[in-house]
N, C-alpha and C positions, 0 to 999 in steps of 0.2 A: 388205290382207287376205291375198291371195296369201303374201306374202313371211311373213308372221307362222304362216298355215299351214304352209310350207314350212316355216320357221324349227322349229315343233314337231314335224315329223313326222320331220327330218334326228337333234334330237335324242332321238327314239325309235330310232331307225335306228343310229345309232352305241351303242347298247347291246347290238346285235345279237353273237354269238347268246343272251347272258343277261344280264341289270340287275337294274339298282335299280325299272326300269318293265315293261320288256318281258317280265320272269318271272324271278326267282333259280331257278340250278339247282338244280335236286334230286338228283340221280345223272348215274352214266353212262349211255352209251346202249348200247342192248339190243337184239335182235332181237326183235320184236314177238311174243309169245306165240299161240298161238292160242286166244283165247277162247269157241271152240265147242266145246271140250272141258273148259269149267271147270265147264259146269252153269249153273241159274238164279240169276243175281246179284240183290244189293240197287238197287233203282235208286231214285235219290234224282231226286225229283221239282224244279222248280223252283215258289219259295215265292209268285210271283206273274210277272202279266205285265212285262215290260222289256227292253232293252238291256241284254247283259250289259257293264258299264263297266271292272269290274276283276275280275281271277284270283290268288288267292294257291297257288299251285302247290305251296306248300311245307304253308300250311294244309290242302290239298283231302288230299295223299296222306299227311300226319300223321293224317289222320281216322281212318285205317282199321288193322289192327291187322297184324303182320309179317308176312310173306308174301303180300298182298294185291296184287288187281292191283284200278288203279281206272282207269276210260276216263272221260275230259270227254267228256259228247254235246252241248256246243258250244263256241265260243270266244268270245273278248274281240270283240266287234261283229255277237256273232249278235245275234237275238231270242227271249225266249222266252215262253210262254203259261203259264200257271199251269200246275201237273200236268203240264205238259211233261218230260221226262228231263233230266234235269242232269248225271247222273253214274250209271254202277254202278261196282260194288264187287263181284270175286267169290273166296271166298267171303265169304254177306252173314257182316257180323260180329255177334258176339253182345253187340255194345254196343249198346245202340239210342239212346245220344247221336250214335253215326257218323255217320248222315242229317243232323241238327242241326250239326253240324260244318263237313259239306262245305259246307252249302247258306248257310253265316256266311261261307265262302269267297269265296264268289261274289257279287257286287256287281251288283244291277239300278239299273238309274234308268230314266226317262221319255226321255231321250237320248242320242244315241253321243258320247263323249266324247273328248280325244287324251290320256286319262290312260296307257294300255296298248295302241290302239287305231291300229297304221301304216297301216291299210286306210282307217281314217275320216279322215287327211289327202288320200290319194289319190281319197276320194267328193268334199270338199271341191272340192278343186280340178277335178275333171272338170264340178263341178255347175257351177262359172263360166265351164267353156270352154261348156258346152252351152247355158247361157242367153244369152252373147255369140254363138251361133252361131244362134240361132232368130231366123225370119224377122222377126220385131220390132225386132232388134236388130241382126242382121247386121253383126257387131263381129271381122271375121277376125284384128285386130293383138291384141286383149285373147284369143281363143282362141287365136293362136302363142304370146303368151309365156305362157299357164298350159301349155304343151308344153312348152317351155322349159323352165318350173321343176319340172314333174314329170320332166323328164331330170336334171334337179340333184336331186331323191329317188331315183331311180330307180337311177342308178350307184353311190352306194354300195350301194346295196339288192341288186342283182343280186350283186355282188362279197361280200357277207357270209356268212357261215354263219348257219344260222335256226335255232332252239330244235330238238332232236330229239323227236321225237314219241311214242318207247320210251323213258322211262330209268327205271334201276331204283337204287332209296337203297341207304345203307346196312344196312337194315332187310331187305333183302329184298323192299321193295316196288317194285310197277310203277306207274308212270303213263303213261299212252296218252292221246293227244292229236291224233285221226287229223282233228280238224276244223279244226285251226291253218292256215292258208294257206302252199301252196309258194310256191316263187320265180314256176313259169308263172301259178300264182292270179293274184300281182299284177300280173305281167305282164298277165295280160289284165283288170284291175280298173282298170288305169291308161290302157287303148288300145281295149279294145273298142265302148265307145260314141263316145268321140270319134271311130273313126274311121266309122262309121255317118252320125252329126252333120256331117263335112267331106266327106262324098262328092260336094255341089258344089261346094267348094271348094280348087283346087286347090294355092293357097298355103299353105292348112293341113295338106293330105295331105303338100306337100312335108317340113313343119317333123317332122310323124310320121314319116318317114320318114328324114330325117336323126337325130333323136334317137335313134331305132330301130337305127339302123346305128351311132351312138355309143355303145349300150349293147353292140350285138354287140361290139366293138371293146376294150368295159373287159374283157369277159368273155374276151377272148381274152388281156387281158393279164396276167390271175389264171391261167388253164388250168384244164383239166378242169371245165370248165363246157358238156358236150354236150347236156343239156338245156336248158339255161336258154338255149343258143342257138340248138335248136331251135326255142324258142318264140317269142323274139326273130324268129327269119325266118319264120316261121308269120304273124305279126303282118304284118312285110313284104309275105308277099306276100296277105295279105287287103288291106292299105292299097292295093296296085295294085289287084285286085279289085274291089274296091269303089268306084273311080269310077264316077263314073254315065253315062248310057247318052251321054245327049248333050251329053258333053264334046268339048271340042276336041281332034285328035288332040296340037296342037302341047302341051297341055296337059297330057292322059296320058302323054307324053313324057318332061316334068319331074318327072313322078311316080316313072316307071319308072327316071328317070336317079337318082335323088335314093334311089332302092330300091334299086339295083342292088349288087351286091359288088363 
């Protein structure tokens, strides 16, 4: 199961920053508009309760007529509620198929899928370290290696350029997409509960801890990545933190060595 997750979410990963899955560009990128000075926009509603599975980014901002700016109010693995906002458009346009449009874009189902969806490989996998880690099962080797193979998603992932979140067509149009996941998103989508779940176990905090300093390390080897390694040792040092009260020192040791720069 692992490996076959893994297996699909490397190849969502590698289409990074645009595909045939992850999103066809639309334009270049743009300096984000200020949409408080546009006025009241069209907000197209979402047509039912779901997972949003799939985004045609090229259908969403064809909706709308030249000049338009349109914002996704959510992404590939949100959820949404019927009459939920889906989308505005400002200004609204005076086609009233546009609504009809965006919302054909936009793909619900009853589940999160890995059709477009990197974030939903990395739930996958945290959800087996976390049930191998609860007291029923207390499985520390099956939670090291799902660490493991989230460090083999993880490094390309950190070293890649992600979808820009401004870009504007040929047309004159903008699409904004301010709810797509940065790099620290996943960084902490892939570490913050595991390391919650291992804070009595010290073999596990090690394996986080090493993987952790193995992504700093890719990141250093691309450059210009000072965010994404801030949040890499942000990560670090909650993993020290977060051992628990009555661990052994010899054992916070391993922790702190295994953290260390």
């Amino acid at each position: 199961i692992m490996a076959r997750v893994v297996g699909e979410t490397l190849d969502l990963v590698q289409e990074l920053p645009y595909g045939r899955h992850v999103g066809m560009r639309v334009g270049d990128e743009v300096s984000s508009p200020d949409v408080a000075v546009l006025g009241e926009p069209l907000i197209v509603r979402s047509p039912g309760d779901g997972w949003v599975q799939q985004i045609s980014r090229r259908a969403v901002i064809a909706a709308a007529p030249a000049g338009s700016v349109v914002r996704l109010e959510t992404r590939v693995g949100g959820y949404l509620g019927r009459d939920a906002p889906l989308a505005s458009i400002w200004p609204p346009p005076a086609e009233p198929a546009a609504a009809a449009l965006v919302r054909s874009a936009v793909i619900l189902g009853n589940a999160r899928t890995m059709q477009q969806d990197i974030d939903f490989g990395l739930r996958q996998l945290n959800d087996i370290a976390l049930r191998a880690l609860s007291p029923a099962v207390n499985d520390a080797t099956t939670a090291t290696e799902v660490i493991l193979r989230i460090g083999s998603v993880m490094r390309p992932l950190v070293q890649a350029d992600l979808p820009g979140q401004s870009l504007r067509d040929p047309h004159g149009r903008i699409l904004l997409t301010p709810f797509d996941l940065d790099h620290g998103e996943y960084i902490g989508h892939a570490f913050d509960q595991l390391r919650l779940y291992a804070a009595p176990h010290p073999q596990v905090l090690v394996a986080i801890a090493r993987t952790l300093r193995m992504l700093r390390g890719a990141c250093l080897l691309v450059g210009g990545q000072k965010e994404i390694i801030a949040a890499l040792d942000q990560q670090l040092a909650l993993t020290v933190a977060g051992c628990t009260a009555g661990m052994l020192p010899e054992d916070r040791a391993r922790v702190e060595t295994a953290a260390a720069l």
